[in-house]
C-alpha positions in Angstrom: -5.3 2.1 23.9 -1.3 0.8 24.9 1.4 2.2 22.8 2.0 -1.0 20.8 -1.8 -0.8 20.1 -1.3 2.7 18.5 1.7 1.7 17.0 -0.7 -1.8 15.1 -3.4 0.9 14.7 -0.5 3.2 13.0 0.6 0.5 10.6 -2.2 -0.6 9.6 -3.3 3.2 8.5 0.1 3.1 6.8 -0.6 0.1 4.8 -4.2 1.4 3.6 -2.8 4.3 2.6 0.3 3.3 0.5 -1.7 0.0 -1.2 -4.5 2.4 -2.4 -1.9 5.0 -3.6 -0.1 1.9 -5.4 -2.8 0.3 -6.5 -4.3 3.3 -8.4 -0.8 5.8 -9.2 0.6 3.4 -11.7 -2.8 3.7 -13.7 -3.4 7.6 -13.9 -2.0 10.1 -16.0 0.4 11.7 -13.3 2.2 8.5 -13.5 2.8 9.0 -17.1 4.0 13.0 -16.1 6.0 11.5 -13.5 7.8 8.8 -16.0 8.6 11.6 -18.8 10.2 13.9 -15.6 12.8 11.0 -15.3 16.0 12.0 -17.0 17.4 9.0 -18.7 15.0 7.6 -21.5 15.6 4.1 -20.6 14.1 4.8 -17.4 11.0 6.3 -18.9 10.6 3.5 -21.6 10.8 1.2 -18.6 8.2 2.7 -16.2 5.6 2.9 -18.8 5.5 -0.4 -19.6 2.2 -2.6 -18.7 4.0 -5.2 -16.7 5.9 -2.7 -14.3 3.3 -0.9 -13.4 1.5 -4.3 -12.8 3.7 -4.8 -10.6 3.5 -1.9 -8.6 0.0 -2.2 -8.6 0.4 -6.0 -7.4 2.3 -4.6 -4.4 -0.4 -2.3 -3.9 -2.3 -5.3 -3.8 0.2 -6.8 -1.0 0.1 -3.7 1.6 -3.8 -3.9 1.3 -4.1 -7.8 2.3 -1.4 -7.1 4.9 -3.1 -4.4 6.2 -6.5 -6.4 6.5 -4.7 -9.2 8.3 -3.5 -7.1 11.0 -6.9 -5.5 11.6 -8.3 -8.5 11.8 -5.8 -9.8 14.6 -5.6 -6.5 16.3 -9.7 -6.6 16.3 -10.1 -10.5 17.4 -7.0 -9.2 20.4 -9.4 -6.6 21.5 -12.3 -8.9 21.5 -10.4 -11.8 23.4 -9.3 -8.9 26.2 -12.8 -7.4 26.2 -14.3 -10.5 26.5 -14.9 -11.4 30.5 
């Protein structure tokens, strides 16, 4: 594997990772512990609502479609230089 390779492989790990986190944080109840933490009330009121974390979760959403787009081109590359 080249260094740019590692560095797809890399990225695309990254993207798994933080769309599952996103996708699922917003809807647990350490997201409601984390929102009561914050230390103005209007930022509390505002990250509990249903349409923010909607929206976090939508990202989620993004970095897990990104990240299945780039395996898919990083495994047709390795097919297409594998292949004789």
């Amino acid at each position: 594997m080249t260094a740019r390779g590692l560095i797809r492989f890399l990225f695309i790990l990254y993207c798994v990772e933080v769309g599952t986190l996103l996708v699922m944080l917003p809807w647990s109840p350490y997201w409601d512990r984390l929102a009561i933490g914050l230390p103005m009330v209007e930022l509390q009121l505002f990250t509990l609502r249903p349409w923010v974390r909607g929206a976090v979760t939508g990202f989620g959403l993004l970095h897990l479609v990104w990240s299945a787009h780039d395996l898919d081109a990083w495994l047709v590359g390795r097919r297409r230089r594998s292949a004789p």
